[in-house]
N, C-alpha and C positions, 0 to 999 in steps of 0.2 A: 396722662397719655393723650390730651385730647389735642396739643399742636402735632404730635406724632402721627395720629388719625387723620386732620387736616392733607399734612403733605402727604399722608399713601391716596390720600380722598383726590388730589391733586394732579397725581401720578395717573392714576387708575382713570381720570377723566381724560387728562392729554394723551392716556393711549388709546380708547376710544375715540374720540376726535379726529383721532391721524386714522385707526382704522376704517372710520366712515369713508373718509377722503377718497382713501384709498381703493377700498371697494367702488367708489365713482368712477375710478378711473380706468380699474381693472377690468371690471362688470363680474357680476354673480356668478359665471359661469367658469372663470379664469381658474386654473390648478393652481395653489403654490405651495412650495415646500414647507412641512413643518417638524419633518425629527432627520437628524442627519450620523452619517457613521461614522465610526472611530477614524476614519480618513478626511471626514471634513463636508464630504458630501451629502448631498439630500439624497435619500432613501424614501421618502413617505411623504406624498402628495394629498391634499386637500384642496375642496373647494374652495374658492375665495372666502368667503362671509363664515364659515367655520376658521379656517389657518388663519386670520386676523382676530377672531375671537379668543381662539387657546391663550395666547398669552395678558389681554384683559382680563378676562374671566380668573387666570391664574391668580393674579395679583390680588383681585378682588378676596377670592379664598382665601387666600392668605393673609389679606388686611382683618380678613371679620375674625377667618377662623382660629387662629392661631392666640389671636386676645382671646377668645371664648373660652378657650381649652388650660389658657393660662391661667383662667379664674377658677377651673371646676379637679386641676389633678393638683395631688399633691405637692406639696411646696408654694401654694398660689401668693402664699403671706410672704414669704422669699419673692417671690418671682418677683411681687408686687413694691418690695423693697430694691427692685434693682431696675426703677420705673427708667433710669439714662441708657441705660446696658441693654435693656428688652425694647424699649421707642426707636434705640440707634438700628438694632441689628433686624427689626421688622421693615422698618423704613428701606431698609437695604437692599434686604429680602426681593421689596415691591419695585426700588428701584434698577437690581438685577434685573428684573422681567420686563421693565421697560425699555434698558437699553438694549435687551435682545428684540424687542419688539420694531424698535428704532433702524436696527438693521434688516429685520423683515422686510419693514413699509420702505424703506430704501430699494432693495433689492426688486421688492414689486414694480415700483415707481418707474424702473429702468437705472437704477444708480447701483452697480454693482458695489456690495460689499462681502468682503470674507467672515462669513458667518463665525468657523471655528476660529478663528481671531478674537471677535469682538466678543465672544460668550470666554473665552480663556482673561481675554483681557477685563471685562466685568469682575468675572469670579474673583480675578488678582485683588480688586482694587477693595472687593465686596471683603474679600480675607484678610486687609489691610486695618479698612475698617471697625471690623468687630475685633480682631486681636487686640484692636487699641481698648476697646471696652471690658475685657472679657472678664480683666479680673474684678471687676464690680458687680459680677454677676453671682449671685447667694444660690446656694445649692435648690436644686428643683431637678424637675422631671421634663422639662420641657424645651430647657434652653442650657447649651454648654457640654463641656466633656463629661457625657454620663457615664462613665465604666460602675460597678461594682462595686470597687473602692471608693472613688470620690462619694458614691451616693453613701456609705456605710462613715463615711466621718469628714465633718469639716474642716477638719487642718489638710486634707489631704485634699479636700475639694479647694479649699484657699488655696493651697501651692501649686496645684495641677495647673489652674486655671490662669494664676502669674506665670508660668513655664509655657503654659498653650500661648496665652498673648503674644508671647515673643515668639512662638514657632507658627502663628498663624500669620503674623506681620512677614514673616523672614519666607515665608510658602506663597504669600500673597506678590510682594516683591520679585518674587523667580518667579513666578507665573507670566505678571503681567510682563517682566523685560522681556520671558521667553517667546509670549503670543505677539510683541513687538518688532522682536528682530530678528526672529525663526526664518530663513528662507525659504519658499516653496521648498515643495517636494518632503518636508518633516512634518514629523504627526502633530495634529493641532487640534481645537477642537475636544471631544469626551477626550481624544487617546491622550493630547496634550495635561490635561486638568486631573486625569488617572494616574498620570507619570509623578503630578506633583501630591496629588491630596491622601494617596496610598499609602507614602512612606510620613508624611504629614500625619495621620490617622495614628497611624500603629505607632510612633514615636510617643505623642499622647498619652495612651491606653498604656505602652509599658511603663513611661515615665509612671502616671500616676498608680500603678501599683507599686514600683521601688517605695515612693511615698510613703504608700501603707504600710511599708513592710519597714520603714523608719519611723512612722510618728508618735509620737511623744508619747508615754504610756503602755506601750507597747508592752 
């Protein structure tokens, strides 16, 4: 894990970097946006030197915490056998929050960008990503389509997780063309990433009960 740890170490530094910068330029006292609504817009304002933190600090939790928790629940010995599949999708994780961070310091800077764009467009590329790993990933509690069933037997964990790959890639794809070439005035943004990862979700969850109710021994 430890080039995987390197690049989130990497990540997490060039986003504090930029948020120093940034706060220089803005000054301590400046508002900016940091949670926005299913329309796209900011809703909830922070001080400078907090709204450049949240998404460092995110990452950072995520770098530490998520390996930690991967070592102490159940399945750790899985988890730890699927060291490409758990480096790729942490990595992702951190570098998600970075490029929403990227459009923050942008927006701050004076360089408008379309927030629910570039967090639709992440998520796309973030869902592309891991579908491509997914099915390397050994049954655990931490990482993957957890229903019921997959955790109650591994054939059904193996095939859920070959069928999610392809449904994660093919959700990840609509996403990112839709946060591409949506024209104003369409929902983008949480409303856009709800439209896709809902029916995304539950397609999952049903498949891999069919599964159960087929596999082998039954």
């Amino acid at each position: 894990m430890r080039p995987y740890a390197v690049v989130m170490a990497l990540i997490i530094a060039v986003m504090a970097g930029f948020s120093i910068l940034t706060l220089m330029h803005v000054g301590w006292d400046a508002r900016l946006p940091i949670h926005y609504g299913t329309a796209g817009q900011p809703d909830r304002y922070a001080t400078a030197p907090w709204a450049l933190a949240v998404l460092p600090l995110t990452a950072a939790v995520l770098a530490i915490g998520l390996p930690l928790l991967g070592r102490v629940l159940p399945g750790a010995k899985s988890l730890a056998r699927s060291t490409a599949a758990w480096g790729t999708a942490l990595v992702s994780m951190v570098a998600l929050q970075g490029v929403a961070h990227a459009a923050m310091v942008s927006n701050a800077m004076g360089h408008p960008v379309d927030l629910g764009r570039v967090r639709a467009l992440g998520l796309g590329v973030f869902l592309v990503v891991v579908g491509n790993v997914m099915g390397k990933v050994r049954p655990n509690r931490l990482m993957g389509i957890r229903t019921p069933w997959t955790l109650a037997d591994d054939w059904v964990w193996d095939q859920t997780h070959r069928f999610g790959g392809w449904v994660f890639v093919a959700a990840g794809l609509v996403l990112a063309a839709l946060a591409l070439w949506l024209p104003p005035g369409h929902p983008r943004g949480p409303g856009l990433i709800a439209m896709v990862l809902l029916p995304t979700a539950l397609l999952t969850v049903v498949r891999s009960y069919l599964y159960w109710r087929v596999r082998p021994g039954r």
